[in-house]
Biopython code that builds the backbone (N, CA, C, O; Angstrom):
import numpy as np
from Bio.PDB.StructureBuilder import StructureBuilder

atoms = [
    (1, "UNK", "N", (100.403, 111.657, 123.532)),
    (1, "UNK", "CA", (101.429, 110.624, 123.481)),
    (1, "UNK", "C", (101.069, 109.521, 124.473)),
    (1, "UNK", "O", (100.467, 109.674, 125.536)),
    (2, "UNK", "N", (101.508, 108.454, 123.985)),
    (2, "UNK", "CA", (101.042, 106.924, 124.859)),
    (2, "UNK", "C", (101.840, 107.270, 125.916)),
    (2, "UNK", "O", (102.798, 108.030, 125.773)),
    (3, "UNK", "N", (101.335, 106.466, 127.641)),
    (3, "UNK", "CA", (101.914, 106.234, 128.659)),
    (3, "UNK", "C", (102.319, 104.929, 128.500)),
    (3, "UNK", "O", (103.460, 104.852, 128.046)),
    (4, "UNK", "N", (102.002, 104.314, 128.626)),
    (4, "UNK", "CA", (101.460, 102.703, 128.487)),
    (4, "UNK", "C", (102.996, 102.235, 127.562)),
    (4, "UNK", "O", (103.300, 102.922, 126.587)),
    (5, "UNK", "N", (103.924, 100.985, 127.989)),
    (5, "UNK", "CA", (104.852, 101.074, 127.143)),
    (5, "UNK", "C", (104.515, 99.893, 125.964)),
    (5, "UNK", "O", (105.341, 99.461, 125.161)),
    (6, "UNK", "N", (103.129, 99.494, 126.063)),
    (6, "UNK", "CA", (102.916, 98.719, 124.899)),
    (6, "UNK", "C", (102.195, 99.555, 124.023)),
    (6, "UNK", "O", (102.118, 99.334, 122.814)),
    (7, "UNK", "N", (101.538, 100.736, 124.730)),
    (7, "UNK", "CA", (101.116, 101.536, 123.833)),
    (7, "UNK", "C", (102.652, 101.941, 122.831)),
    (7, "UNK", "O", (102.982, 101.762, 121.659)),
    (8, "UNK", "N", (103.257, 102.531, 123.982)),
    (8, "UNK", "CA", (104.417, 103.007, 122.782)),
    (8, "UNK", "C", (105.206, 102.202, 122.217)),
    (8, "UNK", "O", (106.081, 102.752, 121.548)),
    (9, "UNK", "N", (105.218, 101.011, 122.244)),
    (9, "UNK", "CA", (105.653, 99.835, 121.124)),
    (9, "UNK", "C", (104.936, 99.587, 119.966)),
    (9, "UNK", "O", (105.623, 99.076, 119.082)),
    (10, "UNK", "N", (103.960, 99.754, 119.729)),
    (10, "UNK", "CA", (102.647, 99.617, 119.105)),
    (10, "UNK", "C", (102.692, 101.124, 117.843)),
    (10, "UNK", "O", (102.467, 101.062, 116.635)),
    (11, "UNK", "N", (103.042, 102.308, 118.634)),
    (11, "UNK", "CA", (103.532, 103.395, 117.894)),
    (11, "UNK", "C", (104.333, 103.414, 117.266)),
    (11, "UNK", "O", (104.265, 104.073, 116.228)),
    (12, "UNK", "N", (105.844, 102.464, 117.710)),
    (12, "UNK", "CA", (106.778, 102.119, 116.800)),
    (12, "UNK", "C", (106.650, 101.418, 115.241)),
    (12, "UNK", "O", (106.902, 101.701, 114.070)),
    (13, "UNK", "N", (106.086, 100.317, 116.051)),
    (13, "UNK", "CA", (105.712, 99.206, 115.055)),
    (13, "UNK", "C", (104.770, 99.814, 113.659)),
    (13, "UNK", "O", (104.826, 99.595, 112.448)),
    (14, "UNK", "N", (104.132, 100.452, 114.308)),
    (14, "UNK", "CA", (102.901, 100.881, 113.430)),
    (14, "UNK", "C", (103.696, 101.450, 112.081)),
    (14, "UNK", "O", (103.716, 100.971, 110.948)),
    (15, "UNK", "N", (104.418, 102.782, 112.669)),
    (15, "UNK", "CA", (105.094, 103.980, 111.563)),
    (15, "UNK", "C", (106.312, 102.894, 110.906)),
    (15, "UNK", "O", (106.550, 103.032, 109.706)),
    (16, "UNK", "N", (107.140, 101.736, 111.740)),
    (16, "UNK", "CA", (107.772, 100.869, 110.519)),
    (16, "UNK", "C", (107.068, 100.113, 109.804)),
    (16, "UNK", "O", (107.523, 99.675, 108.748)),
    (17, "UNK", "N", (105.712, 99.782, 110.267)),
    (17, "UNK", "CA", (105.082, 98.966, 108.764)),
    (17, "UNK", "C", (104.475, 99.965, 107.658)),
    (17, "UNK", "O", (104.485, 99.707, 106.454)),
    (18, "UNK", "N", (103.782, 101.499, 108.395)),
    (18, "UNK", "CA", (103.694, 102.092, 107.361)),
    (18, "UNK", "C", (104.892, 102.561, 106.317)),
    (18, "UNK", "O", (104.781, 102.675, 105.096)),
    (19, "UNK", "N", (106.113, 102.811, 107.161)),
    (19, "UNK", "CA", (107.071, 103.290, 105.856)),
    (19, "UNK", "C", (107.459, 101.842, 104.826)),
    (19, "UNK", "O", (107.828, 101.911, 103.654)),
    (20, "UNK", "N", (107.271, 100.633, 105.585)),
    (20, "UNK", "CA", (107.395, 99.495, 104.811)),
    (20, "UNK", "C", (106.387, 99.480, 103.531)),
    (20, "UNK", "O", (106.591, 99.380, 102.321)),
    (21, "UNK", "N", (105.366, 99.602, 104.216)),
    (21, "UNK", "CA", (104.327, 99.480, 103.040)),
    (21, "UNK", "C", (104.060, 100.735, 101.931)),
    (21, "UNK", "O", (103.456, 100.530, 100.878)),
    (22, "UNK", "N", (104.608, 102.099, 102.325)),
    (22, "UNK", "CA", (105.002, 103.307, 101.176)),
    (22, "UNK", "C", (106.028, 102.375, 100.350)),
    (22, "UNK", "O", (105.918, 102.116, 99.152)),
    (23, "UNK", "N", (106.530, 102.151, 100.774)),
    (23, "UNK", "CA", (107.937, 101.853, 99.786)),
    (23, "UNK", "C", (107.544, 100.990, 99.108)),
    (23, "UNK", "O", (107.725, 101.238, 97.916)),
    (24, "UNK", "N", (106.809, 99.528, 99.410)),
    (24, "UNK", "CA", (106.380, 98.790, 98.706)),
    (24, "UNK", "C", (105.542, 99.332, 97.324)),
    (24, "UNK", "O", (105.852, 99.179, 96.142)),
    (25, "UNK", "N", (104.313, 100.054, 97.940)),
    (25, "UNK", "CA", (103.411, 101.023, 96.846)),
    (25, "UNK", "C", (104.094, 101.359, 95.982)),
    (25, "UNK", "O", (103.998, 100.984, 94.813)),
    (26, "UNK", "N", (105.274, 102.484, 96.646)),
    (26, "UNK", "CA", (105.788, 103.301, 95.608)),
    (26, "UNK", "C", (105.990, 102.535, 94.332)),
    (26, "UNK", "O", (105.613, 102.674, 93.169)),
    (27, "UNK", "N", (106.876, 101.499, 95.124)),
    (27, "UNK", "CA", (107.718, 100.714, 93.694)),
    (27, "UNK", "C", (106.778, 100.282, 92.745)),
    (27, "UNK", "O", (106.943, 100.552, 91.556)),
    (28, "UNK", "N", (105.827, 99.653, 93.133)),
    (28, "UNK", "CA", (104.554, 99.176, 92.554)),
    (28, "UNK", "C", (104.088, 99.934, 91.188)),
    (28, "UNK", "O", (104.168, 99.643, 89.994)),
    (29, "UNK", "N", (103.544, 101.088, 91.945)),
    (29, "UNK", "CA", (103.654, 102.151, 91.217)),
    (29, "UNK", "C", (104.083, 102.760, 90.124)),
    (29, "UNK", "O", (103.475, 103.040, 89.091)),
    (30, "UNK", "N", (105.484, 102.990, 90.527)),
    (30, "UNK", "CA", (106.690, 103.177, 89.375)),
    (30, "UNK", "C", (106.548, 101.850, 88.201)),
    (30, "UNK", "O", (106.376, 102.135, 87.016)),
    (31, "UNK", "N", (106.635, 100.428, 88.641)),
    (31, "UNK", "CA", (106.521, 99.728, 87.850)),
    (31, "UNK", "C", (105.121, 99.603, 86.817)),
    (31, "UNK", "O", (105.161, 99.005, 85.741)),
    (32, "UNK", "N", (103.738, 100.364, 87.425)),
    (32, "UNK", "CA", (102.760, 100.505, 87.226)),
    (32, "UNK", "C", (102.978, 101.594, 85.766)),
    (32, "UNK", "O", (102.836, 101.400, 84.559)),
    (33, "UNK", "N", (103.253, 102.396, 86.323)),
    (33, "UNK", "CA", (103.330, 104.011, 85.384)),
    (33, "UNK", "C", (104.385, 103.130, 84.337)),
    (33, "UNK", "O", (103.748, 102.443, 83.539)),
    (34, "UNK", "N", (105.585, 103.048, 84.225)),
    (34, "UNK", "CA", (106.751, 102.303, 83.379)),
    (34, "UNK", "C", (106.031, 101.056, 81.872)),
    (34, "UNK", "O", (106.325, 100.845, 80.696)),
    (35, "UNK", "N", (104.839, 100.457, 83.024)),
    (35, "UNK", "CA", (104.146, 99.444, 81.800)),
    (35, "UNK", "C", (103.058, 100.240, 80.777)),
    (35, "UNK", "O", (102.890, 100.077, 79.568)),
    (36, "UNK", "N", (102.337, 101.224, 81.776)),
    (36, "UNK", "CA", (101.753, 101.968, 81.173)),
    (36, "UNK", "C", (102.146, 102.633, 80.041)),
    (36, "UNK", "O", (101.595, 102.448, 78.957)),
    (37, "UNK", "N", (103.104, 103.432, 80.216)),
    (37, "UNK", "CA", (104.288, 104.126, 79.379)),
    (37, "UNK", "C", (104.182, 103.001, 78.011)),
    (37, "UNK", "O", (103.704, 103.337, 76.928)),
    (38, "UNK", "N", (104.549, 102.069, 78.211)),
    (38, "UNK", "CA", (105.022, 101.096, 77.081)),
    (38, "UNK", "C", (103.545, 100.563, 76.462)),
    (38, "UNK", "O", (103.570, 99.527, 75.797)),
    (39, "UNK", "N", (102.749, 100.991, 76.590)),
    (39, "UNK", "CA", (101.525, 100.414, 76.444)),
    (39, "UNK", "C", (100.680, 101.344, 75.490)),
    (39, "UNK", "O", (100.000, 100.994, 74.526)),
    (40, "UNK", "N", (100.930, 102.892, 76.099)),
    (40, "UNK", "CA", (100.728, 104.099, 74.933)),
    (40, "UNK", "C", (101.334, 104.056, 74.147)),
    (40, "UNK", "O", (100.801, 103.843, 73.058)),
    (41, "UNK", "N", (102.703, 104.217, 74.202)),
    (41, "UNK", "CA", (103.854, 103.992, 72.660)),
    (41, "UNK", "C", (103.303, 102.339, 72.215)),
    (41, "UNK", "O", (103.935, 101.613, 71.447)),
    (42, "UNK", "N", (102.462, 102.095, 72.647)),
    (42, "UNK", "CA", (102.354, 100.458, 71.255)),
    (42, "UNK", "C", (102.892, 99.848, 71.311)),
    (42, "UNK", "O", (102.593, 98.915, 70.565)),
    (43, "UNK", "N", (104.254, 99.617, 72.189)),
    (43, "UNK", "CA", (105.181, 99.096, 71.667)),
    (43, "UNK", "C", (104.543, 97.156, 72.890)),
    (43, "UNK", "O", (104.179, 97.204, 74.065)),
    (44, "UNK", "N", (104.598, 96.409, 72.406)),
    (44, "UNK", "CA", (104.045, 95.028, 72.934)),
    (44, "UNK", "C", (104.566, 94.423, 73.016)),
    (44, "UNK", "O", (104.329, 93.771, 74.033)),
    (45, "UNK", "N", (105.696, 93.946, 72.248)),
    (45, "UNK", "CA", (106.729, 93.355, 72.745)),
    (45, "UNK", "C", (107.473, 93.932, 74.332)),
    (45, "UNK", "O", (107.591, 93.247, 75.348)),
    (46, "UNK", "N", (107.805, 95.059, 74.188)),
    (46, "UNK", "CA", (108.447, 95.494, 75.578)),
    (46, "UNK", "C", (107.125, 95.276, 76.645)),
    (46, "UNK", "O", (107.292, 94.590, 77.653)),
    (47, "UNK", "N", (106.203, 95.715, 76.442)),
    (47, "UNK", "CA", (105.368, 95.629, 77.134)),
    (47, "UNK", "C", (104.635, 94.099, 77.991)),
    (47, "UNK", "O", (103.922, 93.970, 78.986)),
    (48, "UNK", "N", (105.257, 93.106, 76.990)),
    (48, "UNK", "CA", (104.572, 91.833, 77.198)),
    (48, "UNK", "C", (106.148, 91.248, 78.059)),
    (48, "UNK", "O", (105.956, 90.351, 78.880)),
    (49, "UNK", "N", (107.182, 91.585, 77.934)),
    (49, "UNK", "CA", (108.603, 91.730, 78.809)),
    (49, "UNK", "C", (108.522, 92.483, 80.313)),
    (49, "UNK", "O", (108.971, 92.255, 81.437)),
    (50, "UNK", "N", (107.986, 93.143, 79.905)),
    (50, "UNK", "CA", (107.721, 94.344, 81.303)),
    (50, "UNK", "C", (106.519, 93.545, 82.405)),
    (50, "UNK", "O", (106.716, 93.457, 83.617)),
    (51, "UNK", "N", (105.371, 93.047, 81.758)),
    (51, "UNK", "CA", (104.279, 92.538, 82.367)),
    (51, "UNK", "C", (104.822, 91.512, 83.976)),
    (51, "UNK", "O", (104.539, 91.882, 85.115)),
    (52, "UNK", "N", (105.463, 90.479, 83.711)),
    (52, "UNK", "CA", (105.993, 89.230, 84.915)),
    (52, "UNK", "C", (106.591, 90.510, 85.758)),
    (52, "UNK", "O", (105.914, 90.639, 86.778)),
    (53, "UNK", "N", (107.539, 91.412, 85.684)),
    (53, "UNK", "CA", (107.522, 91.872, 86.847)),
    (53, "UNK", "C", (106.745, 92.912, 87.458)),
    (53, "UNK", "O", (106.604, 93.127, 88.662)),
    (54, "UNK", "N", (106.173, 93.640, 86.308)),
    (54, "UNK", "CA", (104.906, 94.265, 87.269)),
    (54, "UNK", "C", (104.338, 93.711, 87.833)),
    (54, "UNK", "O", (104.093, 94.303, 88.884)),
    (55, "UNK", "N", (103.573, 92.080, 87.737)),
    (55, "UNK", "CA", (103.039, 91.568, 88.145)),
    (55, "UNK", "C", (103.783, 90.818, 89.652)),
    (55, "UNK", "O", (103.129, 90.140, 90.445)),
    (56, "UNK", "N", (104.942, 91.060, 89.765)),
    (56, "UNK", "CA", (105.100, 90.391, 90.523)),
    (56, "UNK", "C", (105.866, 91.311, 91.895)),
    (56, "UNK", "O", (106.568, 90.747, 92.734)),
    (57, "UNK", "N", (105.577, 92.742, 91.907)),
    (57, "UNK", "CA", (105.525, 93.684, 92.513)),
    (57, "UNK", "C", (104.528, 94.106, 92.760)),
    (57, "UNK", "O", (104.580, 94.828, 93.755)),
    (58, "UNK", "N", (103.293, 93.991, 92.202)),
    (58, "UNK", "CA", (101.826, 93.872, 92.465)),
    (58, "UNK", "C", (101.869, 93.328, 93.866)),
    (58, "UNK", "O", (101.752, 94.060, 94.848)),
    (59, "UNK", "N", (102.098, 91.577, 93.960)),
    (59, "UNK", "CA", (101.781, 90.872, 94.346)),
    (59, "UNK", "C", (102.642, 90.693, 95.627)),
    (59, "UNK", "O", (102.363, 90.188, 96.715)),
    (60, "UNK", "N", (103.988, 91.374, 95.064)),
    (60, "UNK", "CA", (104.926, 91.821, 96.748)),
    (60, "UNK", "C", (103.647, 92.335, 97.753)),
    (60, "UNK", "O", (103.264, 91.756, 98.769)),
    (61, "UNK", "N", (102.916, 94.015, 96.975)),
    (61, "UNK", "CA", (102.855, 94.878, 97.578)),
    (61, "UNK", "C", (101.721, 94.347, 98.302)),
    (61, "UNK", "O", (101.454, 94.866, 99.386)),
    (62, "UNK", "N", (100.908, 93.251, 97.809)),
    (62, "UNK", "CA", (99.426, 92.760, 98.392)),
    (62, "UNK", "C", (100.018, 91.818, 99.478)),
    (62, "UNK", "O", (99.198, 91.684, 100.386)),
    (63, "UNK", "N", (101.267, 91.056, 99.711)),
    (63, "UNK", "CA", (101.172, 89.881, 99.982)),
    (63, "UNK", "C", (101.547, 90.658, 102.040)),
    (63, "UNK", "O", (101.178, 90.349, 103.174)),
    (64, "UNK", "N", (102.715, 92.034, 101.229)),
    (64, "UNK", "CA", (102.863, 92.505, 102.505)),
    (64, "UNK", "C", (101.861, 93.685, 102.938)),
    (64, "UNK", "O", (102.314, 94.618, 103.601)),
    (65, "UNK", "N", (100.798, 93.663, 102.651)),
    (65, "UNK", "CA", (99.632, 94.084, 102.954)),
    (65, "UNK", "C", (99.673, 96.002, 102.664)),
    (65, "UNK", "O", (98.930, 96.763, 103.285)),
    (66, "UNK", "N", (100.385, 96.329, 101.931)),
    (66, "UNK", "CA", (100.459, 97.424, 101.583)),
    (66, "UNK", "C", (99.170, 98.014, 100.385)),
    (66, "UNK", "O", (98.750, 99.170, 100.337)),
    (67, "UNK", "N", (98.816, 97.087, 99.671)),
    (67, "UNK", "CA", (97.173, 96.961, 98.870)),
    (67, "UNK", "C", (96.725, 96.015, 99.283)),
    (67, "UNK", "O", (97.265, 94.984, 99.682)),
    (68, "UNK", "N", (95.381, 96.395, 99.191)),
    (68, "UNK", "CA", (94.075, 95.371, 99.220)),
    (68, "UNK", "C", (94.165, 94.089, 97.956)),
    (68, "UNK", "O", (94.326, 94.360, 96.767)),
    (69, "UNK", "N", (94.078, 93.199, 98.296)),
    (69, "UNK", "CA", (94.524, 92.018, 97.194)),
    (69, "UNK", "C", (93.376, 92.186, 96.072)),
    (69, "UNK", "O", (93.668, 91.884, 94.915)),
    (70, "UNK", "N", (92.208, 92.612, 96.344)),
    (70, "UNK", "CA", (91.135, 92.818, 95.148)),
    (70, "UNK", "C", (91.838, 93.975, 94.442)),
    (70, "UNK", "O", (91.613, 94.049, 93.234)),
    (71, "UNK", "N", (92.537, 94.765, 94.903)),
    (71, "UNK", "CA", (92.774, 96.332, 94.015)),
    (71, "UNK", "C", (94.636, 95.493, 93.460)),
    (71, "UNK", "O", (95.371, 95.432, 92.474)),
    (72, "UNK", "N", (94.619, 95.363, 93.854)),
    (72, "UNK", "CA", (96.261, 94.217, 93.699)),
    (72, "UNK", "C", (95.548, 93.174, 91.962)),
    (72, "UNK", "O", (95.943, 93.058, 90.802)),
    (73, "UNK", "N", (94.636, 92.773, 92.590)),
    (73, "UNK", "CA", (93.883, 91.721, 91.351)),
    (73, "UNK", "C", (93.325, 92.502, 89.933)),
    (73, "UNK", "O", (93.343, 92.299, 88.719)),
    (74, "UNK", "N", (92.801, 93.562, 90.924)),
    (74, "UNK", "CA", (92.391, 94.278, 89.641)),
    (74, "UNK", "C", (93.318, 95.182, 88.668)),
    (74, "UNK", "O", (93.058, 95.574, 87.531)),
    (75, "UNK", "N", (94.277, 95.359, 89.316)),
    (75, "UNK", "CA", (95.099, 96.212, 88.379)),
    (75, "UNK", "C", (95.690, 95.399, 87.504)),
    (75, "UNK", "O", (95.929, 95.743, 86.346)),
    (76, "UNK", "N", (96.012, 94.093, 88.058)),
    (76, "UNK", "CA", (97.218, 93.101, 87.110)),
    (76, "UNK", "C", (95.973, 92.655, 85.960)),
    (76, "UNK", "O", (96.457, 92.323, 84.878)),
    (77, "UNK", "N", (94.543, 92.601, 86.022)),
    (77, "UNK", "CA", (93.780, 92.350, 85.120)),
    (77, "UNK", "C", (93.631, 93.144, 84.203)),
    (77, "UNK", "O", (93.602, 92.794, 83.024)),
    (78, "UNK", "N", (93.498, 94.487, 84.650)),
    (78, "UNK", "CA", (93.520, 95.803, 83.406)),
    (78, "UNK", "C", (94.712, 95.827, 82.930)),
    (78, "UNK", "O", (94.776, 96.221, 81.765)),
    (79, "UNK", "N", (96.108, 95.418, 83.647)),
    (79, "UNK", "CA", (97.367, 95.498, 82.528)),
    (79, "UNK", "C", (97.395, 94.355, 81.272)),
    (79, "UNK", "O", (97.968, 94.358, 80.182)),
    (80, "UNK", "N", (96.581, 93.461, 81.886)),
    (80, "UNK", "CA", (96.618, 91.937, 81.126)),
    (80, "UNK", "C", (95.727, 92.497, 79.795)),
    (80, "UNK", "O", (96.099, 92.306, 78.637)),
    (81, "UNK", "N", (94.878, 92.993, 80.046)),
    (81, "UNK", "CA", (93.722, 93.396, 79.329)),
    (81, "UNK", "C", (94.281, 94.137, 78.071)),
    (81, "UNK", "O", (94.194, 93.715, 76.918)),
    (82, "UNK", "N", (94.970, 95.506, 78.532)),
    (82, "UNK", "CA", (95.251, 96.192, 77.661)),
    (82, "UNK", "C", (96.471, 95.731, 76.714)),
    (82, "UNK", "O", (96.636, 96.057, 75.539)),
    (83, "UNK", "N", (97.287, 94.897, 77.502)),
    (83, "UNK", "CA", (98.287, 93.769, 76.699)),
    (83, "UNK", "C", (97.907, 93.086, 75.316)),
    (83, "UNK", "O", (98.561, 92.889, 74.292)),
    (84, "UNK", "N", (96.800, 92.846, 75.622)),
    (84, "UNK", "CA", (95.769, 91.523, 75.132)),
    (84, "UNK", "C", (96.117, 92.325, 73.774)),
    (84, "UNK", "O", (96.790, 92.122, 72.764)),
    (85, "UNK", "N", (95.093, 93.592, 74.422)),
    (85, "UNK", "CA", (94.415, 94.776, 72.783)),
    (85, "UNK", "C", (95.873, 95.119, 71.745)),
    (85, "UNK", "O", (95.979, 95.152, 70.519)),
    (86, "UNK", "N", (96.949, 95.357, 72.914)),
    (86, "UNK", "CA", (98.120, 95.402, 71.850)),
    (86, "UNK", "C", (98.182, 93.909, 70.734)),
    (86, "UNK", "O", (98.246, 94.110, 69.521)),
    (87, "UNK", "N", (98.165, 92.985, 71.082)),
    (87, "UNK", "CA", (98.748, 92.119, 70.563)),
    (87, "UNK", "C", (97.762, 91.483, 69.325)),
    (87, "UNK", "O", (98.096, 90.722, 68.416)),
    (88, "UNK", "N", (96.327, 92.115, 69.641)),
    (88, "UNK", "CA", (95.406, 91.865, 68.862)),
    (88, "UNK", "C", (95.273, 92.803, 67.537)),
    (88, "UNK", "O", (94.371, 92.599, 66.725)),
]
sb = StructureBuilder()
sb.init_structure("model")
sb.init_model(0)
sb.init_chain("A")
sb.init_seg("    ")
for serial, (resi, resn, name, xyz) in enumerate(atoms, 1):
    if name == "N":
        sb.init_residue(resn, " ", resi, " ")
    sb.init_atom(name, np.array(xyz, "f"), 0.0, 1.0, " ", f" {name:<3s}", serial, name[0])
structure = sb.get_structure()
């Protein structure tokens, strides 16, 4: 355990940005799996409805540094992608 009381400020800080940034993921996530979902059933219309806010929980989760903005980039490209194939 830190002596140092900036050490132990630093300990604080740390475990509230990590539970900040779980929560962010999670949601991400959930919204991740949810488009997916709609993407196996075919269904493209819901799916092309669903897309703006996945995408824009993506971009929460990168902006508050909870993903890497390339893995943030790349996922919203493979949802775009597989969108595409529905509609084609």
């Amino acid at each position: 355990m830190a002596n140092i009381k900036s050490a132990k400020k630093r300990i604080d800080i740390n475990e509230k940005n990590r539970i900040r940034n779980a929560e962010f993921k999670s949601e991400m996530r959930t919204y991740i799996k949810h488009l997916d979902k709609l993407i196996q059933q075919n269904d493209a219309e819901g799916a092309k409805e669903a897309l703006p806010n996945t995408i824009k929980k993506i971009d929460k989760a990168v902006q508050h540094g909870g993903v890497h903005k390339n893995s943030g980039n790349r996922e919203k490209s493979r949802l775009t992608k597989e969108i595409n194939k529905l509609g084609a």
